[in-house]
N, C-alpha and C positions, 0 to 999 in steps of 0.2 A: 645600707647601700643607697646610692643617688643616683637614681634613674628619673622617670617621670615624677614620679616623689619617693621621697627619704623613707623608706622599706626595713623592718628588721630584716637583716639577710637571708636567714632561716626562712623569711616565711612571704622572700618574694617568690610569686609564681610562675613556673613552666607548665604549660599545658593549662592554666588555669586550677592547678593544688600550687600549694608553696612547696618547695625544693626539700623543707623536710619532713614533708610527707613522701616524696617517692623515694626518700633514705630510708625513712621506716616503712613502706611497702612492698621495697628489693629482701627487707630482715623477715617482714612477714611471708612474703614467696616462700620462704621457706622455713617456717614452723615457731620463728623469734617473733611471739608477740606483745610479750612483756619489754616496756620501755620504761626506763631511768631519763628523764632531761634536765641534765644540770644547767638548773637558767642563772643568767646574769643581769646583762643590759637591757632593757626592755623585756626584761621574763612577765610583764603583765602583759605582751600582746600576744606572748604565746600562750600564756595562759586562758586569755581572752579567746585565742584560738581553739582551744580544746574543750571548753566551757560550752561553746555556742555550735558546735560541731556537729551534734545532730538536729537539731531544730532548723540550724539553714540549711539542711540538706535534703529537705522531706517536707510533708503536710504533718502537723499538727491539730490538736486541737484542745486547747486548754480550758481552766477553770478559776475563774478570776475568786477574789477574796483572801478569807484569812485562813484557811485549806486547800489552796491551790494546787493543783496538779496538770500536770501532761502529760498527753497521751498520743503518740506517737503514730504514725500511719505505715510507712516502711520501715524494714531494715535498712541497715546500709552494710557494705561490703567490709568495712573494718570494727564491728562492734563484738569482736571477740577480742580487742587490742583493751590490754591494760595501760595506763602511762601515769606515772610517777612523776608531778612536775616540784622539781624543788630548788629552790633558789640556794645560790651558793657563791654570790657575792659579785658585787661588778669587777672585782679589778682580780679575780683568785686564776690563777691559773691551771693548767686542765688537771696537770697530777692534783691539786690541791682539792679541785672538783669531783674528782672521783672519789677520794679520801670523805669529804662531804656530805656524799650521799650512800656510804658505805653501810649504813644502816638499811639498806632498801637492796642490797646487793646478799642475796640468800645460795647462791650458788658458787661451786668450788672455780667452774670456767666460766667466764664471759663475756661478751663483745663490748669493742668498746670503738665509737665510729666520731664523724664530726656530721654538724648540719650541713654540708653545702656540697660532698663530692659525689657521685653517682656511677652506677657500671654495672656490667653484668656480671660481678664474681658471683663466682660457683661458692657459696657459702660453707655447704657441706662439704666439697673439699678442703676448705680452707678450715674447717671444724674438723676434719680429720687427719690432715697433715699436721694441725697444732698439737692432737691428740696423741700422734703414732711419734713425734719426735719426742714429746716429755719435758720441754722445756719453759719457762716462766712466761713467756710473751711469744708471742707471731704476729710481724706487721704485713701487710697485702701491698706488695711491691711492685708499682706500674711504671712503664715508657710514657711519659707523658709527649704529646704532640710539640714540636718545636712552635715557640709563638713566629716565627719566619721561615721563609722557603731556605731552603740551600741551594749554594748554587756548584757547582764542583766544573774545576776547569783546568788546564793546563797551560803549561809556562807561556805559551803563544795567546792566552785567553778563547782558546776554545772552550765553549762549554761539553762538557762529557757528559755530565748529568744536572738533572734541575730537581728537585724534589719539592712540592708543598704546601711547608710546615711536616713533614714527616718527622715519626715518634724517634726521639731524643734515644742515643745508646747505653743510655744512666736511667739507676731505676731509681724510686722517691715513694716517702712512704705515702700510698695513697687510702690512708685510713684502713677502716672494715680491718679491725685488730684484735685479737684476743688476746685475754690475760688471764693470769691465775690468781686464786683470790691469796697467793701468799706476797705480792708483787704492792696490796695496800697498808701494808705495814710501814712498807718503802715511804708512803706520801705524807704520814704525819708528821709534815714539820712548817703549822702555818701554812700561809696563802702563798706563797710563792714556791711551789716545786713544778717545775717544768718537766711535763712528761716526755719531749722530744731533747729538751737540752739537758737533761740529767741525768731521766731514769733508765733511759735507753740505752745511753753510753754507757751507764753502770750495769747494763745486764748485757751490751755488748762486750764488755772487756771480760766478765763472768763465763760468756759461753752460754748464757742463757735468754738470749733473742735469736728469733729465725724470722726469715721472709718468705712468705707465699708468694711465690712468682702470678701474675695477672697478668696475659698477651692479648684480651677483650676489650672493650669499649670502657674507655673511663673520662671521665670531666671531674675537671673542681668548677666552684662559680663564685669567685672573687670580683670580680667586677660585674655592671649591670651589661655590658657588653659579652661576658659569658653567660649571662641569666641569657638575653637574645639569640646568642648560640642554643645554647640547649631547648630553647624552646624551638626555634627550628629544626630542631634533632628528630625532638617530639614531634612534630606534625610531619614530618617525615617518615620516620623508625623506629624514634625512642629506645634504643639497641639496649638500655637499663631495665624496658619496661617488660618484667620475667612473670608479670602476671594476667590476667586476663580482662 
């Protein structure tokens, strides 16, 4: 992303964390602390990120030589978080990246999210309407904000109403997905399976996708103009932020 300098996207900051730590802070709110990150582009600056994570966070104090150690001074608030970082090609696409890291995947259900959108879903409901319906996939289906006001008027050009940017009447899949682990069979075939352009429509025509409805605070952060948005959110309300 190309803001004040050229940023992996994942790991420009709001609030001062990068945007995919408070995707994985919204999973840990509630009890998901085991993470899979299938890296691509720059996966050594996330990796670099996760490497150096507690050391800049705290006082240390180490032991120079050929038996070096460190020793740490604080906790910090996420060192219960396991995370699997593994690389899975620059150009593979997402079905193909979960296929990829399928060895790391030890569970029958699991989430599966992207780095850059945020919100306050209710995880556990969204863990248990995926549960009580039975079916292969559940997408979390948001209104996203119109990027323009509306203006609504009549034949004479009076306005009747103004709205905005008010949330669009179409819903879109806004991530925070669950899947069942028989849905990775689907993705062996090579780097190119598109999990939005293929596999969805093949389990929508199946009968076996559903959407959790989400009427909460939600953002993506596609541009460095929405990083600036949401970090004014955050020093505001952070309406995402479900922990303490």
């Amino acid at each position: 992303m190309r803001g004040e300098t050229p940023t992996k996207k994942e790991l420009v900051e709001v609030g001062g964390r990068p945007i995919l730590w408070h995707v994985m802070k919204i999973y840990a709110t509630y009890g998901h602390t085991r993470f899979i990150l299938a890296l691509g582009h720059r996966a050594a600056d996330i990796k670099q990120y996760f490497l150096t994570y507690q050391p800049m966070r705290g006082d240390f104090t180490i032991k120079l030589g050929e038996s070096s150690a460190i020793r740490y001074h604080q906790a910090n608030a996420e060192q219960d978080w396991t995370v699997t970082l593994a690389d899975t090609g620059l150009d593979t696409l997402k079905g193909s990246r979960i296929y990829r890291v399928r060895k790391y995947i030890d569970a029958d259900t699991f989430f599966v999210t992207y780095g850059d959108g945020v919100g306050d879903v209710d995880l556990d409901a969204l863990l248990a309407f995926h549960r009580r319906h039975g079916r292969l996939a559940t997408v979390t289906g948001v209104c996203p904000p119109s990027p323009y006001g509306i203006i609504q008027a009549d034949e004479a050009g009076q306005v009747t109403q103004f709205g905005e940017k008010p949330p669009l009447d179409q819903w879109i899949n806004g991530g925070f997905i669950v899947l069942q682990r028989e849905i990775i069979n689907r993705l062996a075939n090579g780097d190119d399976v598109d999990l939005e352009r293929e596999i969805f429509p093949q389990l929508a025509a199946e009968q076996e996708l559903m959407m959790y409805r989400h009427t909460g605070f939600w953002r993506k952060m596609d541009t460095y103009k929405e990083a600036l948005e949401l970090d004014a959110f955050w020093r505001q309300s952070a309406p995402w932020k479900t922990w303490e």
